[in-house]
N, C-alpha and C positions, 0 to 999 in steps of 0.2 A: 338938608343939603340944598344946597344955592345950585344955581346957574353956572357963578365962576368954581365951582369945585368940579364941573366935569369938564375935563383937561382935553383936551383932542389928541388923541395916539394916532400912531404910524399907522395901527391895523386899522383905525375910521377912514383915515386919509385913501389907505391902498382900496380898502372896500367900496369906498365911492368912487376914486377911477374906474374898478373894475364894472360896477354898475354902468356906470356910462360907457365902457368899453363897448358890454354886452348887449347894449340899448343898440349903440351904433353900426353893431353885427348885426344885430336882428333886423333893424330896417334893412342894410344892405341885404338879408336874405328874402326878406320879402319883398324888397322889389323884381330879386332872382324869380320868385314864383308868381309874381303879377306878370312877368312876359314871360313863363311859362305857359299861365293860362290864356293868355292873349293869344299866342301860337294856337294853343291847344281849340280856341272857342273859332278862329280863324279856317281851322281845317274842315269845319262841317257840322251837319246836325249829330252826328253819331257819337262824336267826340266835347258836344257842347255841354253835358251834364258834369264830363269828367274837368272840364275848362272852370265849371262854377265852383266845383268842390276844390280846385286848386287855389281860386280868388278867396275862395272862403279863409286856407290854410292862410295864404299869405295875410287876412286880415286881423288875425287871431296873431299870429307871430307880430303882426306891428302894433296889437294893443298890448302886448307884452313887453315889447319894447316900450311903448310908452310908459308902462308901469314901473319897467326901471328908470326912467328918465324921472317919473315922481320923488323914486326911493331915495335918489341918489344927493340930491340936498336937503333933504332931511336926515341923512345919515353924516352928509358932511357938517350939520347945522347943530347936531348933538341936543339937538332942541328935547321936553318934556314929551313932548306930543309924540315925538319919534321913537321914545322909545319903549319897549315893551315890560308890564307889570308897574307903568308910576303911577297907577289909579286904581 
């Protein structure tokens, strides 16, 4: 099987927007809980453990986004490497 016999279908095309959709959500959410925890580490010492565990969540939602940001032209790219079981 070559390179040109795998064709790019509608559901490749839709599944990479939607990765990037999802990428683009996830940053927007975690910039929502970076000034979450800004507020939060703002208000005092009492509140400043629950401020870090907040920066924490938000950094973890934006390395996930990044991950879809990886996925998503590899899935639009149809490439060997992308895809799962060609080794």
């Amino acid at each position: 099987m070559t390179n040109s016999s795998l064709a790019r279908t509608p559901a490749a095309s839709l599944i990479t927007v939607l990765a990037l959709v999802q990428a683009a959500l996830g940053v927007l959410r975690a910039l929502g809980f970076v000034q979450i925890g800004s507020d939060l580490v703002g208000h005092g010492v009492l509140l400043l453990p629950l401020g870090v565990i907040v920066f924490a969540r938000a950094a973890l939602i934006a390395g996930i986004a990044l991950l879809y940001t990886f996925f998503a032209p590899g899935a639009h790219s149809r490439s060997v490497r992308g895809r799962a079981g060609s080794g």
